[in-house]
N, CA, C and O of each residue as an XYZ file, in Angstrom:
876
protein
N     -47.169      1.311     26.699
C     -46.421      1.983     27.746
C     -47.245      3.149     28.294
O     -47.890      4.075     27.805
N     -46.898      2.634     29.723
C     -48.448      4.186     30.453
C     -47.107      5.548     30.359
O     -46.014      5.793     30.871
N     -48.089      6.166     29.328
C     -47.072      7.886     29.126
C     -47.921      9.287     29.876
O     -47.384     10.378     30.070
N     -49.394      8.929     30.233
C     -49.851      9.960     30.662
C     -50.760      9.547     31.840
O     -51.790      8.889     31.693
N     -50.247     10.030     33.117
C     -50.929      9.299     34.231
C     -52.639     10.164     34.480
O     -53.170     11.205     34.095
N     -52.909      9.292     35.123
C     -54.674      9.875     35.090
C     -55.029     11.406     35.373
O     -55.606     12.148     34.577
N     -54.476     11.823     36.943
C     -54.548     12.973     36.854
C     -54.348     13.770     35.932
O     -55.352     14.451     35.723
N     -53.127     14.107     34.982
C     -52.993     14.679     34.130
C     -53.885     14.913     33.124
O     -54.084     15.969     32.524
N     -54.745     13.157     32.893
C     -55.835     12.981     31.875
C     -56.801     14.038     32.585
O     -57.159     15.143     32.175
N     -57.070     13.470     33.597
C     -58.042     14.554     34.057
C     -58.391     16.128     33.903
O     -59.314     16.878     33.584
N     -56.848     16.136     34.404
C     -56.745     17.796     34.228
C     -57.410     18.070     32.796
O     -58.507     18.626     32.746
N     -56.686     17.643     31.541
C     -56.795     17.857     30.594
C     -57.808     18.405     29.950
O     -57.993     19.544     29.521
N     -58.778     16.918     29.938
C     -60.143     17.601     29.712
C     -60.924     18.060     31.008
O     -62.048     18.403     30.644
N     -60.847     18.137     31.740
C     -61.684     19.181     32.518
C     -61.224     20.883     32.149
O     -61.942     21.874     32.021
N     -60.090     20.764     32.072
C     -59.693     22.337     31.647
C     -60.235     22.390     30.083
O     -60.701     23.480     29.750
N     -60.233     21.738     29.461
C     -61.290     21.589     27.912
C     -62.499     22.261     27.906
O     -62.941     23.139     27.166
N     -63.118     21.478     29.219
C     -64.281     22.203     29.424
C     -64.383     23.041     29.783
O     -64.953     23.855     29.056
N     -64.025     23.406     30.857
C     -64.265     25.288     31.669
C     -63.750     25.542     30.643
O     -64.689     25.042     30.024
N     -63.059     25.891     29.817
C     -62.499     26.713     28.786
C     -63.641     26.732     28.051
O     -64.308     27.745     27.838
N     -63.761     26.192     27.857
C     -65.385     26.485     26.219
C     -66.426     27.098     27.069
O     -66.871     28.196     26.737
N     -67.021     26.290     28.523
C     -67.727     27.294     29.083
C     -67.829     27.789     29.630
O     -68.929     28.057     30.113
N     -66.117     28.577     30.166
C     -65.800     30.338     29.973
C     -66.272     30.916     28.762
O     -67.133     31.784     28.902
N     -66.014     30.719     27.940
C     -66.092     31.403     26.763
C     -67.725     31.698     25.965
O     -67.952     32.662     25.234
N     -68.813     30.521     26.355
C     -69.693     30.259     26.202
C     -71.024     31.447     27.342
O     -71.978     32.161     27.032
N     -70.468     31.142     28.443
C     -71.152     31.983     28.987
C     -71.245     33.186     29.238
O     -72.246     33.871     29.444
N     -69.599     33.585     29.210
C     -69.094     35.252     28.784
C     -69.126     35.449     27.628
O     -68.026     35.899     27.309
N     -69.763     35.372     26.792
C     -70.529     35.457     25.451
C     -71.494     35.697     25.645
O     -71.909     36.850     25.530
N     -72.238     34.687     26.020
C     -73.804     35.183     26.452
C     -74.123     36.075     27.345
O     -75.166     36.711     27.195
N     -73.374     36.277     28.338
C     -73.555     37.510     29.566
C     -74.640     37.372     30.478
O     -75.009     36.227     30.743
N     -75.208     38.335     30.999
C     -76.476     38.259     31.730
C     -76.337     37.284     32.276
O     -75.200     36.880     32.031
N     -77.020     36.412     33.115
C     -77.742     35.437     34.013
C     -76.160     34.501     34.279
O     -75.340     34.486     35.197
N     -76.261     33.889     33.151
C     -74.486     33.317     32.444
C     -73.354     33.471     32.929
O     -72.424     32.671     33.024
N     -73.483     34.990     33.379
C     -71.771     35.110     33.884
C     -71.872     34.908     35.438
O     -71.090     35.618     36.070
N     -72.732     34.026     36.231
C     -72.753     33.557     37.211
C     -71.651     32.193     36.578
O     -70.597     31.861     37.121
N     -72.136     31.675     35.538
C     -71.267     30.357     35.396
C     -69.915     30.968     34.979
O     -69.011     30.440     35.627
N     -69.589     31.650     34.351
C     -68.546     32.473     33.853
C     -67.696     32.479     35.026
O     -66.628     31.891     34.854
N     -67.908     33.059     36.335
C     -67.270     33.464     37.278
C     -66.735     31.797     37.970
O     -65.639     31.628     38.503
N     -67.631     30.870     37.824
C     -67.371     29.542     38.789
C     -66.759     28.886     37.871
O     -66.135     27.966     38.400
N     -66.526     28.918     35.897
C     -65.869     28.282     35.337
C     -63.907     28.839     35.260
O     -62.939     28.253     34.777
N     -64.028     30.230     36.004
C     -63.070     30.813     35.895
C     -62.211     30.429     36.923
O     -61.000     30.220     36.982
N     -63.574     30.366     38.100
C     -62.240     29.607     39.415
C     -61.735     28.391     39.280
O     -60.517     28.290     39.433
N     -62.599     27.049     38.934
C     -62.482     26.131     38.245
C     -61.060     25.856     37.649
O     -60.225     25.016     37.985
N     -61.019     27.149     36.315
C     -60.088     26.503     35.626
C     -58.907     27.038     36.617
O     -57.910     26.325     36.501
N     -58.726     28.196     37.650
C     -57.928     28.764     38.604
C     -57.466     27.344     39.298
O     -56.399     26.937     38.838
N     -57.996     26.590     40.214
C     -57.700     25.498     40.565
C     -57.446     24.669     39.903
O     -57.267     23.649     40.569
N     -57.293     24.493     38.685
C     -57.195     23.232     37.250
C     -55.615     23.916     37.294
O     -54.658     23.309     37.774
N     -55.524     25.323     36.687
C     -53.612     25.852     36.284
C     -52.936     25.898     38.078
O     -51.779     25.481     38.042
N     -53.213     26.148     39.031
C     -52.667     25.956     40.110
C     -51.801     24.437     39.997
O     -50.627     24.077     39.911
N     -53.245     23.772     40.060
C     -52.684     22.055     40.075
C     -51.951     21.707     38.979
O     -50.875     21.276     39.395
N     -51.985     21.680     37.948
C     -50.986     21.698     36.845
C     -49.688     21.642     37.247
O     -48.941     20.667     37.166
N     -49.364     23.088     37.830
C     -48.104     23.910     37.777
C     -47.201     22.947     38.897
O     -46.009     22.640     38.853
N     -48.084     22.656     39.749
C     -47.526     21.775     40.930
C     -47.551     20.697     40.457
O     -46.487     20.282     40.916
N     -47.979     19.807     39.825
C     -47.954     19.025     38.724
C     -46.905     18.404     38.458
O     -46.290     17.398     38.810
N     -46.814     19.585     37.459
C     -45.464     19.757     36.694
C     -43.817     19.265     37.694
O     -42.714     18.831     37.364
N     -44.337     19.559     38.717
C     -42.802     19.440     39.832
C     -43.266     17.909     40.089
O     -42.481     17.181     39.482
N     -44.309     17.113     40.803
C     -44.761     15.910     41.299
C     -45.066     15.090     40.891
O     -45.159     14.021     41.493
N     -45.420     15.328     39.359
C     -46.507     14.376     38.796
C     -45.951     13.317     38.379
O     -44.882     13.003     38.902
N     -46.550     12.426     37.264
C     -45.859     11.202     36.572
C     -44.459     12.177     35.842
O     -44.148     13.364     35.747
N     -43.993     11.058     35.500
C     -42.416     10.967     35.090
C     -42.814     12.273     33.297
O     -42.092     13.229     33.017
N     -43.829     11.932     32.626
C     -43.631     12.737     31.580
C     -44.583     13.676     31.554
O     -44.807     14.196     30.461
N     -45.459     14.169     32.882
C     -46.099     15.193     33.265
C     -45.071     16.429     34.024
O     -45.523     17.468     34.505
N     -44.042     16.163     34.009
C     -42.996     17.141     34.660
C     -42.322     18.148     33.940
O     -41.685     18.046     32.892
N     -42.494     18.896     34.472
C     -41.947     20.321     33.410
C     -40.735     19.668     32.349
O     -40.664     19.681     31.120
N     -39.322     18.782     33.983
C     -38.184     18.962     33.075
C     -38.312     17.841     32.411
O     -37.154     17.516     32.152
N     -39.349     16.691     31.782
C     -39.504     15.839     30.502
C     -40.225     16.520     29.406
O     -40.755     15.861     28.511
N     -40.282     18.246     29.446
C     -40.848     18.309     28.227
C     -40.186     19.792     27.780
O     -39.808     20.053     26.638
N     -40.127     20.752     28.994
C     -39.740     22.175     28.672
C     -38.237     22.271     28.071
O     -37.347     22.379     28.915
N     -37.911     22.248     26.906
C     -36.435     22.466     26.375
C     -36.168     23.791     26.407
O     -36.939     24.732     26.599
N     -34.301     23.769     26.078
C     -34.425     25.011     25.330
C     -34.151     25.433     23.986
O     -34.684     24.711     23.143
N     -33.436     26.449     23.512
C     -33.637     26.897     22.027
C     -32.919     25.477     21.068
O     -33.339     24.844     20.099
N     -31.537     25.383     21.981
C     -30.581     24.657     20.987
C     -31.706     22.584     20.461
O     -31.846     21.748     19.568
N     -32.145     22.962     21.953
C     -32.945     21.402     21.842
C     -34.294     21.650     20.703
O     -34.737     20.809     19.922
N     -34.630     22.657     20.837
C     -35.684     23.021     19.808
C     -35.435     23.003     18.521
O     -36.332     22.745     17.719
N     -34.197     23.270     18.144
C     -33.358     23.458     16.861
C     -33.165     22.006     16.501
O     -33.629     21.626     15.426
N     -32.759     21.458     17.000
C     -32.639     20.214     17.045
C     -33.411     19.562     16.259
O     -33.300     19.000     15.170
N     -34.506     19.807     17.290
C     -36.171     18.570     16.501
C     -36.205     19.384     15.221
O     -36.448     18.736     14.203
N     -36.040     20.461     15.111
C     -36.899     20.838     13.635
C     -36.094     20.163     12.550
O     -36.612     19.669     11.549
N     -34.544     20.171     12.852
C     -33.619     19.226     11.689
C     -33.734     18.098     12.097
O     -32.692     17.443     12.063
N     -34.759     17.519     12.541
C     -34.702     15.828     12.080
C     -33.707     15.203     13.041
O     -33.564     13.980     13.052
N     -32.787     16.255     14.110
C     -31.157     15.369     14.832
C     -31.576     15.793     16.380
O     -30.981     16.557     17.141
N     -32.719     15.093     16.578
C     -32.916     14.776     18.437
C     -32.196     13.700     18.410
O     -32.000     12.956     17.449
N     -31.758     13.610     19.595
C     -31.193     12.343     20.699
C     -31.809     11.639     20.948
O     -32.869     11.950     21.491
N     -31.481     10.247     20.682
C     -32.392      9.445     21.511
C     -32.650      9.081     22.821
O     -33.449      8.197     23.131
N     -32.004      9.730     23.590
C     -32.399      9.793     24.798
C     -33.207     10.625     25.248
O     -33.737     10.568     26.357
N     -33.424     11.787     24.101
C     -34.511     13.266     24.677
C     -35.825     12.731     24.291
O     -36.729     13.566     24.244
N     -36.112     11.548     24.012
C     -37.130     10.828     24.066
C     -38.698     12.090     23.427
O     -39.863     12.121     23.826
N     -38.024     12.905     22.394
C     -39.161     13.702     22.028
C     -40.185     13.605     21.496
O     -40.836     14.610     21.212
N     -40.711     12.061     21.148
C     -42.101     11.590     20.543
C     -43.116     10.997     21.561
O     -44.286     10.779     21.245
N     -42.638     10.758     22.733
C     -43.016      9.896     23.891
C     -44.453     11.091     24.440
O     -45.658     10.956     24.232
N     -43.837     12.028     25.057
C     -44.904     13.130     25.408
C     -45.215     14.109     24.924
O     -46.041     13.981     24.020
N     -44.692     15.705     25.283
C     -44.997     16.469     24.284
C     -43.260     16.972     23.924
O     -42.251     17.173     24.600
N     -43.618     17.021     22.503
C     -42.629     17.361     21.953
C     -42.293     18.990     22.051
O     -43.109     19.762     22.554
N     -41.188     19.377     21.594
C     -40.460     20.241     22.053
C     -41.389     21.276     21.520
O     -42.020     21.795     22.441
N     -41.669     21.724     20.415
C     -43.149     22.511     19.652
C     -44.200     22.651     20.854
O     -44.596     23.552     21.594
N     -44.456     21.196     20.646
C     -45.505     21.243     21.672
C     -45.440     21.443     23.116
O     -46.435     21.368     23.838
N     -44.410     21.665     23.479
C     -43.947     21.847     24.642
C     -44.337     23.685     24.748
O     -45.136     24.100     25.587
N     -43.877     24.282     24.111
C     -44.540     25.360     24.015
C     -45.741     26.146     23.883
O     -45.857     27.251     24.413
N     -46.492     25.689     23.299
C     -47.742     25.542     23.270
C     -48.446     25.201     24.528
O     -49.293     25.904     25.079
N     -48.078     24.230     24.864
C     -48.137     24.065     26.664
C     -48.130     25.202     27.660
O     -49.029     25.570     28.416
N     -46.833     25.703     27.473
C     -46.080     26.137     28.657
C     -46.701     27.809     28.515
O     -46.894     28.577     29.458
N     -46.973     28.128     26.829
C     -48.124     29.487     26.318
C     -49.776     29.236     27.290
O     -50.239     29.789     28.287
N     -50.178     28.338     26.554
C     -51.467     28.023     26.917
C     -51.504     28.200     29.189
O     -52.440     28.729     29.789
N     -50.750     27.835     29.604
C     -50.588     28.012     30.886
C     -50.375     29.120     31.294
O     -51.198     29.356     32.179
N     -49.716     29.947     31.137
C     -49.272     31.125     31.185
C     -50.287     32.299     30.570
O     -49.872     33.423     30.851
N     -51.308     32.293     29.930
C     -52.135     33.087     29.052
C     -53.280     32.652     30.014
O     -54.124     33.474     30.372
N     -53.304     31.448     30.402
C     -54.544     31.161     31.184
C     -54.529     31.743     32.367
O     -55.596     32.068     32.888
N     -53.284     31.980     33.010
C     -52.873     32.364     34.273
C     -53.066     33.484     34.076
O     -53.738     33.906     35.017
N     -52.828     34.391     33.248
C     -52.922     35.806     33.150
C     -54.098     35.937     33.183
O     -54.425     36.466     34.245
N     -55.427     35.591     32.159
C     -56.680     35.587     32.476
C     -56.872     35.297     33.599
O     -56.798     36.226     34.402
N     -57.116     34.259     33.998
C     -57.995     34.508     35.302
C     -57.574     35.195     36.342
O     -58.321     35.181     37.321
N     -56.144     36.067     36.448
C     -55.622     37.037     37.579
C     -56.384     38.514     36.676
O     -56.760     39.561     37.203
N     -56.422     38.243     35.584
C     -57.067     39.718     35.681
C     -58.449     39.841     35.330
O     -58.962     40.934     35.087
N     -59.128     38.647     35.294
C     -60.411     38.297     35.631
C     -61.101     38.745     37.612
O     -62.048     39.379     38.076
N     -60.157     38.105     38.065
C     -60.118     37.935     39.625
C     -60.114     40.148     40.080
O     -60.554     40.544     41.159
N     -59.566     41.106     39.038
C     -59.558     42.267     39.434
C     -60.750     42.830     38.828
O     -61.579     43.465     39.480
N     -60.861     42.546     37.291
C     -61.934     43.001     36.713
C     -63.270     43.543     37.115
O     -63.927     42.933     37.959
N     -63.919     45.139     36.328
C     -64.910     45.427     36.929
C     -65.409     45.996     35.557
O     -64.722     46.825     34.960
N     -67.132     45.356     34.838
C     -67.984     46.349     34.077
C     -68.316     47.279     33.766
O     -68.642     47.845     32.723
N     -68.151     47.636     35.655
C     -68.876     48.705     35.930
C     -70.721     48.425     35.835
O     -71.383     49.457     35.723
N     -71.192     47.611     35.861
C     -72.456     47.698     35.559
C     -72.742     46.718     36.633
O     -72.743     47.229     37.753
N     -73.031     45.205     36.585
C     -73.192     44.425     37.370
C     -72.525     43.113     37.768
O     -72.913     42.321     38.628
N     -71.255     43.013     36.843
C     -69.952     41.997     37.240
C     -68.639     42.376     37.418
O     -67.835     42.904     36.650
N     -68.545     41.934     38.819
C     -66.800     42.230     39.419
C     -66.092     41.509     39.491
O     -66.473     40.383     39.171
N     -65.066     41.617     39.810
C     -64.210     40.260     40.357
C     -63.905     40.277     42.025
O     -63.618     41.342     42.572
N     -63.983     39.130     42.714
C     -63.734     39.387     43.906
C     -62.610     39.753     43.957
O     -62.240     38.738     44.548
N     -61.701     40.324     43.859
C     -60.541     41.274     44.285
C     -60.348     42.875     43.929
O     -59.488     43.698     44.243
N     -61.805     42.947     42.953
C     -61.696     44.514     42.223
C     -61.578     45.213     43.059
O     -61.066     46.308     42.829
N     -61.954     44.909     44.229
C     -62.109     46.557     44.994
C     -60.715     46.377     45.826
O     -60.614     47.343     46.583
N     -59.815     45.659     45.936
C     -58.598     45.408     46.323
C     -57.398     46.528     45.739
O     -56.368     46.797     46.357
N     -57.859     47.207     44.169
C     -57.351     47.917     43.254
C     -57.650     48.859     43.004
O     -58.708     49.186     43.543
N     -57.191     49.606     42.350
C     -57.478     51.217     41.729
C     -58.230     51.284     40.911
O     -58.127     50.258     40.239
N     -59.098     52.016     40.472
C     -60.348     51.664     39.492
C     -59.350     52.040     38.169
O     -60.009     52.463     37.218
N     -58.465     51.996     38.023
C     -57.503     52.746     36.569
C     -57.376     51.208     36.558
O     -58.076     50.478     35.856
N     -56.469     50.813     37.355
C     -55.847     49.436     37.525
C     -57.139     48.294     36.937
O     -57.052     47.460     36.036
N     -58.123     48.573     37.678
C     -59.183     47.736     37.597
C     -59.338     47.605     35.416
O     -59.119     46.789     34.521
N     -59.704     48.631     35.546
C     -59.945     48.917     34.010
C     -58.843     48.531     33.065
O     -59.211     48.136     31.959
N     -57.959     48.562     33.234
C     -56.686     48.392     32.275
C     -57.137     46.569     32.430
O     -57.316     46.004     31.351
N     -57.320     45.646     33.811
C     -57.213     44.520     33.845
C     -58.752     44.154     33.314
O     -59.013     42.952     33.254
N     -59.749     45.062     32.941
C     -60.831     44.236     32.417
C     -60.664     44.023     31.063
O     -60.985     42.976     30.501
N     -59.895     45.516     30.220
C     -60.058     45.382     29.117
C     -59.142     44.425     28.434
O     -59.126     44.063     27.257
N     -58.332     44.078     29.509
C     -57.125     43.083     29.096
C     -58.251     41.900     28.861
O     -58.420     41.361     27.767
N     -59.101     41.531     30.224
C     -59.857     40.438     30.291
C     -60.904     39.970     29.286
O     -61.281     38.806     29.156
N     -61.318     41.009     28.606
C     -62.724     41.060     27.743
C     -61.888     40.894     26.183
O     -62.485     40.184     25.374
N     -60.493     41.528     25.700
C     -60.403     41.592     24.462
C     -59.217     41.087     24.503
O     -59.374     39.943     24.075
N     -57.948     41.255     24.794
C     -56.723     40.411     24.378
C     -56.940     39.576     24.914
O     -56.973     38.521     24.281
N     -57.169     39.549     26.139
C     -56.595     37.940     26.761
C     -57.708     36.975     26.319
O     -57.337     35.814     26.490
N     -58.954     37.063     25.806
C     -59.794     36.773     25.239
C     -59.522     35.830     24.319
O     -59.775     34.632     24.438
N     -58.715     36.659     22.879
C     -58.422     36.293     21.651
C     -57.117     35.741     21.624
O     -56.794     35.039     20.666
N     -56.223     35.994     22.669
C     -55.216     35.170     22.925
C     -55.438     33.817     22.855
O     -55.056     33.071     21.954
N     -56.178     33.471     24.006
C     -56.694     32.062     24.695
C     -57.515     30.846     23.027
O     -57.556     29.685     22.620
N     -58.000     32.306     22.680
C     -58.724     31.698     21.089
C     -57.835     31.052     20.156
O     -57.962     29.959     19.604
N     -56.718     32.089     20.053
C     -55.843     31.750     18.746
C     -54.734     30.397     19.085
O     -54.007     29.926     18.210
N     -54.769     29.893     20.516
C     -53.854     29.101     21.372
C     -54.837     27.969     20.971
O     -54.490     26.982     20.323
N     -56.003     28.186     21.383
C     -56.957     26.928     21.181
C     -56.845     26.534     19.940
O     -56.272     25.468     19.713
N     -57.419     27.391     18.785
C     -57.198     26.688     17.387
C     -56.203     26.442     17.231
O     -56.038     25.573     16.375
N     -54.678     27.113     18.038
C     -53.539     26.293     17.503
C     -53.025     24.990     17.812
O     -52.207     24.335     17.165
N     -53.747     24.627     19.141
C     -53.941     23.139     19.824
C     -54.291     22.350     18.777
O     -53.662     21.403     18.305
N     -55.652     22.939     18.346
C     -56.326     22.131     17.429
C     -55.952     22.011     16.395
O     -56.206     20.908     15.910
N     -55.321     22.813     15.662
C     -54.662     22.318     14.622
C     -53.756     21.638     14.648
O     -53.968     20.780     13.792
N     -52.691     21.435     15.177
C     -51.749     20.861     15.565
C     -52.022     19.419     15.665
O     -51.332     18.652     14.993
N     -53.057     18.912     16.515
C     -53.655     17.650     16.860
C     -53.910     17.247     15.496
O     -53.407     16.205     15.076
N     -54.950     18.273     14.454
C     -55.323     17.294     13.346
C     -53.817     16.885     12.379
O     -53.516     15.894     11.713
N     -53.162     18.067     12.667
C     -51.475     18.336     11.520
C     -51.011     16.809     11.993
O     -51.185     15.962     11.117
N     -50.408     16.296     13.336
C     -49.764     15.329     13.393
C     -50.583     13.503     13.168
O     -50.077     12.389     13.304
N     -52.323     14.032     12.695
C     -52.999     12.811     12.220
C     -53.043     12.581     11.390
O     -53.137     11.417     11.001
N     -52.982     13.984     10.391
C     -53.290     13.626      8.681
C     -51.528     13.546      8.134
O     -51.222     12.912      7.124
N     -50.839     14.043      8.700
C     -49.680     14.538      7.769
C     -48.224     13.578      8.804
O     -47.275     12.966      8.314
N     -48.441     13.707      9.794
C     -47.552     12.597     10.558
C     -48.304     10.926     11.240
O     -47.760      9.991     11.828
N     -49.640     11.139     10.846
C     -50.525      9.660     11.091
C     -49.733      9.427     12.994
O     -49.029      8.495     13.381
N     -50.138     10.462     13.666
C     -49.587     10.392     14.862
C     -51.085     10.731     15.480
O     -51.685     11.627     14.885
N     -51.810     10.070     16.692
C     -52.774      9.988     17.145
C     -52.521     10.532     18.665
O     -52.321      9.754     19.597
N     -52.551     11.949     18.815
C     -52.517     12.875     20.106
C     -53.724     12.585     21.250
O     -53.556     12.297     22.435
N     -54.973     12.750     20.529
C     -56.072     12.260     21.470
C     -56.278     10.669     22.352
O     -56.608     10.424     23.512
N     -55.934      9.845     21.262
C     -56.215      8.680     22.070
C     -55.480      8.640     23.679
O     -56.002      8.728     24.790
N     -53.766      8.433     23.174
C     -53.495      8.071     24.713
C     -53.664      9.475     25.544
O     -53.312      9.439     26.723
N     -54.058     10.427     25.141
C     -54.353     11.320     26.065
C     -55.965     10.993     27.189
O     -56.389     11.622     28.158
N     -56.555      9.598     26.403
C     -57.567      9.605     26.548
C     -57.367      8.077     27.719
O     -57.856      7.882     28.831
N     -56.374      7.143     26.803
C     -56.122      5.497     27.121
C     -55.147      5.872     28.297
O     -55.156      5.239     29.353
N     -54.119      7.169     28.010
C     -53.188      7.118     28.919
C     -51.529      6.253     28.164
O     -50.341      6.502     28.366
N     -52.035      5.490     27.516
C     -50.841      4.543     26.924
C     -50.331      4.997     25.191
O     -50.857      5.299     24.120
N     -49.352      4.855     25.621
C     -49.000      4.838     24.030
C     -47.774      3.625     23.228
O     -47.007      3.043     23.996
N     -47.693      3.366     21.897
C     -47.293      1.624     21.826
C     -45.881      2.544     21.468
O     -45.749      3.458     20.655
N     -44.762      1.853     22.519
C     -43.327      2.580     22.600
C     -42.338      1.486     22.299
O     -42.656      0.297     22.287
N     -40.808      2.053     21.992
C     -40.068      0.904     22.652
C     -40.105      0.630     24.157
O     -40.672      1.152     25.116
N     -39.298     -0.369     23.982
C     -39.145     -0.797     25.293
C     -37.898     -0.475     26.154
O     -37.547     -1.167     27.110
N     -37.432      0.340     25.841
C     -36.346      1.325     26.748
C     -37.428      2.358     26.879
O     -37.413      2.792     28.031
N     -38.019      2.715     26.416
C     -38.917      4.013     27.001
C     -39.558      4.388     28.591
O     -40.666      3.993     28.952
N     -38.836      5.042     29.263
C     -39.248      4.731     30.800
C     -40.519      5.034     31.348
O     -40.433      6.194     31.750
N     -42.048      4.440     31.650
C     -43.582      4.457     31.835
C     -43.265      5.570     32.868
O     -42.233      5.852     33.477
N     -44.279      6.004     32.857
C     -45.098      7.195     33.728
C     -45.471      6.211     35.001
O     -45.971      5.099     34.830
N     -45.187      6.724     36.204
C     -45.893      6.419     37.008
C     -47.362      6.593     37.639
O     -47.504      7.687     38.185
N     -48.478      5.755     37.680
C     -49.503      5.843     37.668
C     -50.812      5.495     38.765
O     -52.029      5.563     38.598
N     -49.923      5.066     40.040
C     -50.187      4.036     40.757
C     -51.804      4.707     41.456
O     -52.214      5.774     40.999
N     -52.656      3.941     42.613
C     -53.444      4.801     42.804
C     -53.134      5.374     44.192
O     -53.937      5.942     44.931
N     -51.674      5.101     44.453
C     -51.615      6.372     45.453
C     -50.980      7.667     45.136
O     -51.064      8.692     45.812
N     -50.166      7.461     43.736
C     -50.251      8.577     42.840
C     -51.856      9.761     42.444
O     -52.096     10.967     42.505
N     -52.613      8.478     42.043
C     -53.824      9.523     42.466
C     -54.535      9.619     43.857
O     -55.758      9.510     43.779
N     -54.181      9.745     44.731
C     -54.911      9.738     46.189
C     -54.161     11.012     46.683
O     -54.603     11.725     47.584
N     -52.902     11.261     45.971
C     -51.871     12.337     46.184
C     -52.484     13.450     45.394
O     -52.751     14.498     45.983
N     -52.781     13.298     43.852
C     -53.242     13.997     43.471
C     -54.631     14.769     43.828
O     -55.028     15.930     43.729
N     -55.034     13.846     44.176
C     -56.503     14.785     44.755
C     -56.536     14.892     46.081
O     -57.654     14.661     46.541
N     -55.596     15.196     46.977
C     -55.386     15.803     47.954
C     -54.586     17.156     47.306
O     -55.011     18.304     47.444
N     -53.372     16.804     46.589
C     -53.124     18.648     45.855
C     -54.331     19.307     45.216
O     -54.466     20.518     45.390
N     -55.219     18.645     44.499
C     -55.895     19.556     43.998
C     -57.066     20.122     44.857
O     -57.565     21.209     44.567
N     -57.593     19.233     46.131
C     -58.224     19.661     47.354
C     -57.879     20.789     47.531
O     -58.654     21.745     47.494
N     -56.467     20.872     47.787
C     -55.751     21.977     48.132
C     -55.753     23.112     47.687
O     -55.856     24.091     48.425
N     -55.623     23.202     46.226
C     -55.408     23.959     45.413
C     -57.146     24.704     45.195
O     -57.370     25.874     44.883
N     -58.272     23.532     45.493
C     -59.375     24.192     44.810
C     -59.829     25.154     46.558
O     -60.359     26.260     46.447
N     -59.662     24.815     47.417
C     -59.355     25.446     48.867
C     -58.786     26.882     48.973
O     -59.166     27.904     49.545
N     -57.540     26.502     48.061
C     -56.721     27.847     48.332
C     -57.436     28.824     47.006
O     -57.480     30.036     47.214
N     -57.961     28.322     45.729
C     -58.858     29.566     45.571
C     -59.803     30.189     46.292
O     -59.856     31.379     46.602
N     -60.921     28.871     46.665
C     -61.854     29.294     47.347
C     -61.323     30.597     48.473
O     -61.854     31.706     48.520
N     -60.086     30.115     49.384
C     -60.067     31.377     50.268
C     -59.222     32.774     49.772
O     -58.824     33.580     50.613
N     -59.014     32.951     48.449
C     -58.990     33.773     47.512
C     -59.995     34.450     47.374
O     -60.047     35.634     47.704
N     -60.984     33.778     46.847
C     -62.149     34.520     46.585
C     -63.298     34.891     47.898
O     -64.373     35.490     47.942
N     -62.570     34.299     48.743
C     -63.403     34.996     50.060
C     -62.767     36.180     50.620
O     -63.380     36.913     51.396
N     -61.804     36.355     50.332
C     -60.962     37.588     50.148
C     -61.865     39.218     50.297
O     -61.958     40.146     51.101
N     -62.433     38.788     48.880
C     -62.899     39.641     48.054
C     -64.506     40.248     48.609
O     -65.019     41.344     48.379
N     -65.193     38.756     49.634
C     -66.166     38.557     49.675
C     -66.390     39.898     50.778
O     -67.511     40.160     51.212
């Protein structure tokens, strides 16, 4: 059963990547944070498209097939979901959070990436848009919490992925990879078609556009 339509795959690991080399090159600094700055818009156009996503996308890429709330959360942890809340199909209610963190932490980075200033020889195209107090409060956010935030989210991805292979023999990567996963057959497929993706990469056109004239903003 198709549970994760391509775009989404896409998104996925492409935001995999700018994420490591964000982190990789703003580490290294110097020369580097030229890539730093283009992996940041990158992933800016990657959480844009997401979010819109989330409203358009396939059937279990949509916010409301995965975002619960407390009582539904309570739920999964005692073992008494519904079978209609279909919570093994995509991301589960846990993981639904983790999601909806990881988006939201990313979003915060790169808006206060986009103000950020060294002071030495890297800005953000919008720093001078701000107060140099302002500026500073949003670098140090950028360089050390929101930093180690994004870190402790990642290893918790990752753990999580290995937790439901060794201890629930549940395989997260593959159909994130195949797209399919082996369901019943009441389980309702993701829509996947390829004018589903012809749609999608006209939003994300869009989306990588509307940074770009963001950052000309600044220019």
């Amino acid at each position: 059963m198709r549970v994760w339509d391509l775009p989404t795959r896409l998104f996925h690991w492409a935001l995999a990547v700018c994420v490591v080399g964000s982190f990789a090159s703003g580490s290294i600094g110097g020369n580097a944070m030229q890539w730093h700055f283009r992996f940041g818009y990158a992933i800016f156009a990657l959480i844009a498209f997401r979010i819109l996503w989330g409203f358009v996308g396939g059937r279990w890429s949509r916010f409301s097939a995965f975002v619960r709330g407390p009582a539904t959360v309570l739920r999964y942890l005692r073992g008494q979901s519904r079978s209609e809340e279909f919570h093994d199909v995509g991301h589960t209610p846990l993981g639904s959070a983790s999601i909806v963190a990881m988006l939201a932490f990313l979003t915060l980075q790169v808006a206060s990436g986009l103000f950020a200033d060294d002071e030495i020889a890297n800005a953000g195209p919008l720093a001078r848009l701000v107060a140099g107090s302002t500026s500073s409060t949003l670098t140090a956010y950028h360089a050390d919490i929101g930093r180690w935030v994004i870190l402790a989210l990642v290893v918790l991805h990752i753990a999580a992925i290995i937790f439901y292979r060794v201890r629930r023999q549940r395989d997260l990567i593959g159909p994130m990879i195949r797209g399919d996963k082996l369901l019943p057959a009441d389980v309702p497929a993701s829509n996947d078609s390829a004018a589903l993706w012809l749609f999608a990469a006209v939003l994300f056109t869009a989306c990588a556009a509307s940074v770009g004239f963001v950052v000309w903003l600044g220019g």
